[in-house]
N, C-alpha and C positions, 0 to 999 in steps of 0.2 A: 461373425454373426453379431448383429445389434443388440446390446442389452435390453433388457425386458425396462418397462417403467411402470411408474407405478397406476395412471390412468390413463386410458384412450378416449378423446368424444370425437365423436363425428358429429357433422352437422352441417352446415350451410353458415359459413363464416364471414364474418362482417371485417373486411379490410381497411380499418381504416387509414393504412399507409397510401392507398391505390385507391379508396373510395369503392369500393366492389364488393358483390356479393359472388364468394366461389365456395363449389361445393370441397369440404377437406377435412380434415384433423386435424387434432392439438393433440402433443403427446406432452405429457405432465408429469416430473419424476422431482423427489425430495422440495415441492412446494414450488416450483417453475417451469416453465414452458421451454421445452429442451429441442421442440423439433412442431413444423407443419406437414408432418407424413407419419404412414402408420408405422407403428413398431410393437414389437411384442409388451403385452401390458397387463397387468393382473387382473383391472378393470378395465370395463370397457362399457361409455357409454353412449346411446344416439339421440338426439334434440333436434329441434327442428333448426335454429339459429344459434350461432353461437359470437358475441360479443367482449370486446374489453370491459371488466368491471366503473361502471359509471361514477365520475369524480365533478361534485360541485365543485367550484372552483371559487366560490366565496361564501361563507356562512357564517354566523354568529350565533351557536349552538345556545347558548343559555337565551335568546329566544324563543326557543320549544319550552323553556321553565323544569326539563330535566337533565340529569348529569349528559357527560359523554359516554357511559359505558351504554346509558338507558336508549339513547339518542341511535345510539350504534344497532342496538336492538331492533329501533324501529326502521331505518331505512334500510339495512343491509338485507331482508327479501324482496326488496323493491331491484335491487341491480345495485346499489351505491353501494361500492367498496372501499370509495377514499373520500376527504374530505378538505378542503382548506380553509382552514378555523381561523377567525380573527376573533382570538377574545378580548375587543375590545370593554365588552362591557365588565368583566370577572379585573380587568387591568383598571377602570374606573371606582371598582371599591375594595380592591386587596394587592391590587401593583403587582412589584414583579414577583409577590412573592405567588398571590393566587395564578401567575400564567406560568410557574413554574409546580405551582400542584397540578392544572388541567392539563399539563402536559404529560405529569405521571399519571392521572387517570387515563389516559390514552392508551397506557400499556395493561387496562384492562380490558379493549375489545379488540376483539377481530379486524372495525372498520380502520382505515389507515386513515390516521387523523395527521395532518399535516397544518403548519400552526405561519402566523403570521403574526408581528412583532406587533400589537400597537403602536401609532404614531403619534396620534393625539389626544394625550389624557395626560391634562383634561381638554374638553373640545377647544375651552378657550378661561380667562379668569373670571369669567360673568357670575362662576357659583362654585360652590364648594365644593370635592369631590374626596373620596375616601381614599385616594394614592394619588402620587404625579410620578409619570416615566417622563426621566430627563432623557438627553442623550446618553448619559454616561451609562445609563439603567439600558438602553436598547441597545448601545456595543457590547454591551453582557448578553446580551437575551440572543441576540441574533448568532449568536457562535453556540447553539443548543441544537442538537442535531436536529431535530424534527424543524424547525425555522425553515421557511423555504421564502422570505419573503419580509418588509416592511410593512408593514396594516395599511391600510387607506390613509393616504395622507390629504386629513380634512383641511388643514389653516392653507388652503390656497393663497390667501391675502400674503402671509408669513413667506409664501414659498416666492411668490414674484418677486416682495421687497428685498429678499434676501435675509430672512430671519434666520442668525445663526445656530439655531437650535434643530429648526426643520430640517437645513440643512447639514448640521453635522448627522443628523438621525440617516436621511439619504445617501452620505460619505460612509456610514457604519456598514450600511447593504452593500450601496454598489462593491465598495473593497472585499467582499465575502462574494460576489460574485451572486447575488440574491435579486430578486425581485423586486418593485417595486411597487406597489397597488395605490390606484388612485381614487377620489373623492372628487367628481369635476361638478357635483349639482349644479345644472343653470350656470355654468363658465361659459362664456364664448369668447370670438374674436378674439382681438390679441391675448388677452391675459388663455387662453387656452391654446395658442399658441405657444406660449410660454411654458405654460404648464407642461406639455407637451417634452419640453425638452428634458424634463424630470421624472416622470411618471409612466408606467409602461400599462396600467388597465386601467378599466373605468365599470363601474356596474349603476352610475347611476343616470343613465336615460333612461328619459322618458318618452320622448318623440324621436319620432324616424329622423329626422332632420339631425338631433344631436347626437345621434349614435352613425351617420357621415360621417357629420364633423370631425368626430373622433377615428373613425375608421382612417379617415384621407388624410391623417395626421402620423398614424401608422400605430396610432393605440389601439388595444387587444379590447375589444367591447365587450363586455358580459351581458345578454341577457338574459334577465331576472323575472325570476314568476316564485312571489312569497305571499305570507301571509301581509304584509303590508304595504308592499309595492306589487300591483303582477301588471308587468311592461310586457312581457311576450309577446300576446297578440298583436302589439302595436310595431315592434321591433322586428316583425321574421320579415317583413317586408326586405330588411336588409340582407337577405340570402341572395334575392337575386341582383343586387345591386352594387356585391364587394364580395372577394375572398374570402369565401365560408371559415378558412382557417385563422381568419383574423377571429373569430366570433369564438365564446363559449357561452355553457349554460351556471345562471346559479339560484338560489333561495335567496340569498341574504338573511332572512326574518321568516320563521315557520313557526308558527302556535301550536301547540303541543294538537290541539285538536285537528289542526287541520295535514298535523303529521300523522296522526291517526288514520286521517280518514284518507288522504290519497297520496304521502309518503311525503317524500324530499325532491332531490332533483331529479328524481326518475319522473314525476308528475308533469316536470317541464318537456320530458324529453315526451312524452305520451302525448302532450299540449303539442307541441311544434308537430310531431307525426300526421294530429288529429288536423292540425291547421294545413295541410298538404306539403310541406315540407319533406326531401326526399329522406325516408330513415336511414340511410346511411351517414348522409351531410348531419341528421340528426347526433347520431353516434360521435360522430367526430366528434361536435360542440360540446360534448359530454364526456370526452375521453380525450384522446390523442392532444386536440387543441390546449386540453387545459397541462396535460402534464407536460408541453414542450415549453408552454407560459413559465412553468418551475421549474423544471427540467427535474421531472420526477419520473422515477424507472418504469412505472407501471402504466395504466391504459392502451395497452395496445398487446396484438396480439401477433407477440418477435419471440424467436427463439432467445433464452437469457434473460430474460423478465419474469416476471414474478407470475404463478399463476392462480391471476383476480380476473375470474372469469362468469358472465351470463348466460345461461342455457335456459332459450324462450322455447314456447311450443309458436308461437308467431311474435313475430317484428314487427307488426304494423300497430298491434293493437299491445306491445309493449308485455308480453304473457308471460313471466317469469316461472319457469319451471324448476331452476336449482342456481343456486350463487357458491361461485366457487375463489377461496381466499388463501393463497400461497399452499393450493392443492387441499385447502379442507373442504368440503360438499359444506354448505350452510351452516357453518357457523354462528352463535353467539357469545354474548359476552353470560358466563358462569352463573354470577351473582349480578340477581334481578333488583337491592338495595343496599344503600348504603354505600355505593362502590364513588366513593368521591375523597379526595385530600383536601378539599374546599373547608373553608372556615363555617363558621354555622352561630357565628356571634356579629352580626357587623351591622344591627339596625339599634342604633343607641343616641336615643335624647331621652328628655326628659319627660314625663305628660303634662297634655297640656291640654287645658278647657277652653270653652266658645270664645271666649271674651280674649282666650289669646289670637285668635284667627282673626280677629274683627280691624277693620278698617277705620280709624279713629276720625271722628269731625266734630266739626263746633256742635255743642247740643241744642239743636235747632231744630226740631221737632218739625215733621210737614213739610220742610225745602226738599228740593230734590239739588243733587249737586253733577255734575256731567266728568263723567269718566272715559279712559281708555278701555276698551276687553280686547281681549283675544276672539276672533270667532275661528272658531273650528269648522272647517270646510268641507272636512273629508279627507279621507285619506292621512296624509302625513300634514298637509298646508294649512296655515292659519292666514286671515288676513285682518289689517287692522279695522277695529271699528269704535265709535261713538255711543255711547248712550247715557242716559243720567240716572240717579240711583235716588231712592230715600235715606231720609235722616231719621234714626232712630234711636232716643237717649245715647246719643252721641256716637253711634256705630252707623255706617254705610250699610244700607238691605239694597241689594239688588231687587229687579221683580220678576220673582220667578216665573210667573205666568207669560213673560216674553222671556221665555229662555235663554235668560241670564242666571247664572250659578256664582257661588264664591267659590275662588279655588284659593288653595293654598299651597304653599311647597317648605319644608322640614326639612332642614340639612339632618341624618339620620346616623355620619358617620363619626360620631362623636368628638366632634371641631366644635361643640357650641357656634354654629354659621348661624342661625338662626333661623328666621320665618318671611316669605315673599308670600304676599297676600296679592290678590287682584280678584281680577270677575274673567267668566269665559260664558260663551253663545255658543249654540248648537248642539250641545250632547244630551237635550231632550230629557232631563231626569228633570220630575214632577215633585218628589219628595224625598227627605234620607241624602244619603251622602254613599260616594266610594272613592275607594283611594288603593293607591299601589306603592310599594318601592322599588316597582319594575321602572323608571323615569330615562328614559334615554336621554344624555347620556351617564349624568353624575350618579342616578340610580339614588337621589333621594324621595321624601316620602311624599306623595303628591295625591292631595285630598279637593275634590269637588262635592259641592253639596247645596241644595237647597238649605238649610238651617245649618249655624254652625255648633253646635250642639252633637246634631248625627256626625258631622265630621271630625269634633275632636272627639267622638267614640269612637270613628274609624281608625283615626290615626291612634290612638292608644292601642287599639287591637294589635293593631299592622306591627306596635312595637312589642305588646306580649309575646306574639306568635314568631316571633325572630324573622319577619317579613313576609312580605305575601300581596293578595290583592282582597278586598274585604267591600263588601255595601252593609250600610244600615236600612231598616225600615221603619223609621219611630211611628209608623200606626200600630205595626204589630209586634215593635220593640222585639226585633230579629236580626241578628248577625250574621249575616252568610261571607265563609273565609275561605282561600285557599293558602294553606299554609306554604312559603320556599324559603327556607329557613337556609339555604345552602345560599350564602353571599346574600339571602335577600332577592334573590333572582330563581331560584332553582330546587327543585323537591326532591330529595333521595328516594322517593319513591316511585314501585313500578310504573311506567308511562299510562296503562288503563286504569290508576288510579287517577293521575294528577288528568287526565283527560273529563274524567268522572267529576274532580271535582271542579273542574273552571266549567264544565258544562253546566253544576248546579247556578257558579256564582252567573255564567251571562246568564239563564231564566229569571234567576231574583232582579239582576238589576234591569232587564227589559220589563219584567213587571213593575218598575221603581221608573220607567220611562224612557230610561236609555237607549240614546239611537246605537242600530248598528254599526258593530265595528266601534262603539265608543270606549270599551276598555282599551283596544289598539289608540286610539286617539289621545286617552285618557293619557296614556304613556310617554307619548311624544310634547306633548304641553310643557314641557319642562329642556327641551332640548334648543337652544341656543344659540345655533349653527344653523338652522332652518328658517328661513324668514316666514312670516314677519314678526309678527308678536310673539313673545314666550313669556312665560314666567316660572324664574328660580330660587334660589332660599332669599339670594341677595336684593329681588322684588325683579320689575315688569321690565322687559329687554324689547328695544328695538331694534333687530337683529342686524338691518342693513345697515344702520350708523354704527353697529356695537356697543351699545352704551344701555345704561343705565336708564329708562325715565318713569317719569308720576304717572300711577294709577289715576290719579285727581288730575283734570284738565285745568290748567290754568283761566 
């Protein structure tokens, strides 16, 4: 006679080894899936559908702006029971020692957080960052159990010419038999070729054309539906035009609010359903696909696997009835704050008044003089543009009334790196200033503003409050902050506060002018790897030469 186990579900289960929907059971005894037939069971339950627990397959959690345990909270009723974490950015301002805390936090939720080594930090030497992982730092990191992988490997340039560094980082994996994740933005032709011979994923297309490319090359295509890329809808076209199991799903980038509101990568999988996509090819790209990518035990539903399981009342419309986590019924993590090893000291300069932020010129009262900016386009892209500025007792004034802003960037990790001044177009703020130390990717302090006055108020805040993202309003001399004093990136607190409170700060700054999506904007301005304009502490970056140049046009 068969031993008894400890749960029975029946339901209508999602194969995704066969692609199929048949009706059966899962039999679940000491946290694993021991059999697909019935057996005697203490419990016993019935669901409409029953599925592999749903596994992003690329995320940068300190993008939500709270821990992992809190992170775990929010998506695990959604279906998501595993995760593959690249903290790059936690690696950009506390090194190996911060990816070797988020890793212990990990052992305080239920979600299976599976980790990937950063590659590139820093993205390049254009600016200061608060740690650098050499190689020698990523052949330590990648022998840590939970590692299943290299991070994105961003220096493309580095990886064709043969930069020995990239590649011993790439000789550290491959010899551990790991993963390797890739960074292809806007690669083609040969040098992606190339690439090609290095790199086994890619999540960053954007067009159906470069997610071929990459497919007929025989790289694993992620797509990505986040808070600051959502490619999906442009990308499912590729279901019917390549092996669904080349494909998975992931976030990348989720703001805490929009994790609120309709989850992680269960929202992708609900998106592709809702786009006509068949739910089970869905399933796959959210499970099986991604753990053969790592060759991780779970996502699927085989006797001897772990049991991380979805019980929908319906498939189509994604209806999450109970989530089930090496045999626990819905799960969380304990302790709703504070559950972090992260440092909570890492935003350190000096303060600094108006007059440090200002752009020096001859005092020439009345000339205008012709500058570089950034414009800000949208989205993540900047492109380069022209304008001329006033002279004012010897300081540059943009004119705010054609939306031109001063920005400035603050090395914060106390390197004394100092202060990149320039101007940026399109984020639509009329008065006041705001600023973040969310700055992808160095994560220093990045202040825009109509006056600079409001912004070295901002920036001083941003460094009282141990970081965060802050606006001023000098009509009503008003401060509105959200405190992430975790790395400067991240708030120990519950996710319905820190939701609550970036909701206050985007009202204030859209009443201050801000176009939408411009705190996301705001963040990227500082990132250096992304053509075309940037600007970092070390000043204004033209990103396709790599180099250094004048705000001031010759």
């Amino acid at each position: 006679m068969t031993d008894s186990v400890d749960t029975l579900v029946h339901g209508t289960l999602v194969n995704v080894h066969t692609g199929t929907l048949e009706d059966g059971t899962v039999a679940i005894d000491d946290g694993r899936i021991v059999a697909l037939e019935d057996r005697p069971a203490d419990h016993v339950l019935d669901t409409g559908y029953v599925t592999p627990g749903l596994i992003d397959a690329h995320v940068h959690v300190e993008s939500s702006m709270v821990t992992l345990p809190e992170y775990g909270n929010a998506v695990l009723p959604g279906g998501v029971t595993s995760i593959v974490h690249d903290p790059h950015e936690i690696a950009n301002v506390l090194g190996e020692a911060g990816i070797r805390a988020v890793i212990e936090d990990a052992t305080n939720t239920p979600l299976k957080a599976r980790f990937t080594v950063p590659s590139s930090v820093p993205a390049s030497g254009l600016q200061d960052t608060g740690a650098t992982l050499d190689a020698a730092a990523v052949a330590t990191l990648v022998d840590l159990d939970p590692v299943v992988a290299l991070g994105e490997v961003m220096d493309i340039p580095g990886l064709i010419a043969g930069d020995s560094e990239v590649h011993a980082k790439i000789t550290a994996a491959r010899e551990r038999g790991l993963t390797v994740d890739g960074h292809m933005a806007g690669v083609d032709g040969t040098s992606l070729h190339e690439a090609a011979r290095y790199l086994d994923t890619d999540h960053e297309s954007i067009t159906l054309a470069e997610a071929r490319q990459r497919a007929r090359l025989g790289i694993r295509v992620y797509l990505r539906e986040g808070s600051s890329s959502e490619n999906l809808a442009d990308l499912l076209p590729l279901v019917d035009a390549v092996d669904t199991r080349l494909l998975s799903l992931c976030t990348d980038d989720t703001e805490v609010t929009d994790l609120v509101d309709r989850g992680g990568v269960d929202f992708a999988v609900r998106k592709a359903i809702d786009e006509g996509v068949d739910p089970v090819e869905v399933v796959q790209m959210a499970t099986l696909n991604t753990a053969e990518s790592y060759d991780l035990p779970f996502g699927r539903l085989k006797p001897g696997t772990p049991a991380d399981l979805v019980l929908l009342d319906d498939l189509n419309s994604w209806d999450v009835a109970h989530v089930i986590v090496d045999g626990e019924m819905d799960p969380t993590a304990k302790n709703r704050t504070g559950t972090t090893n992260l440092a909570d000291d890492t935003v350190k300069f000096d303060p600094v008044s108006g007059r440090d932020l200002v752009i020096t010129a001859a005092d020439d009262d009345g000339e205008t003089i012709p500058v570089r900016v950034i414009d800000a386009v949208g989205g993540l892209q900047t492109d380069p543009m022209r304008a001329t500025v006033s002279v004012e007792a010897g300081a540059l004034v943009p004119p705010v009334d054609e939306d031109i802003l001063s920005l400035t960037v603050i090395e914060r990790h106390g390197r004394d790196g100092g202060i990149g001044r320039g101007f940026v177009h399109g984020l639509g703020l009329h008065r006041g200033a705001i600023g973040s130390t969310i700055a992808h990717d160095a994560h220093n302090c990045v202040v825009a503003g109509a006056d600079r006055d409001s912004m070295a108020r901002v920036a001083n805040h941003l460094r009282d409050i141990g970081g965060g993202i802050a606006a001023f309003d000098p009509e009503a001399a008003e401060m509105v902050s959200l405190p992430l004093p975790v790395a400067g990136l991240m708030s120990d607190e519950p996710i319905e506060v820190v939701a609550e409170q970036y909701e206050n700060v985007e009202a204030f700054v859209t009443d201050l002018g801000l176009v939408d999506n411009g705190l996301m904007e705001l963040s990227f301005l500082a990132l250096e790897v992304i053509p075309t304009y940037r600007l970092t502490n070390k000043g204004l970056v033209d990103v396709e030469a790599a180099e250094h140049i004048d705000v001031v046009r010759p």
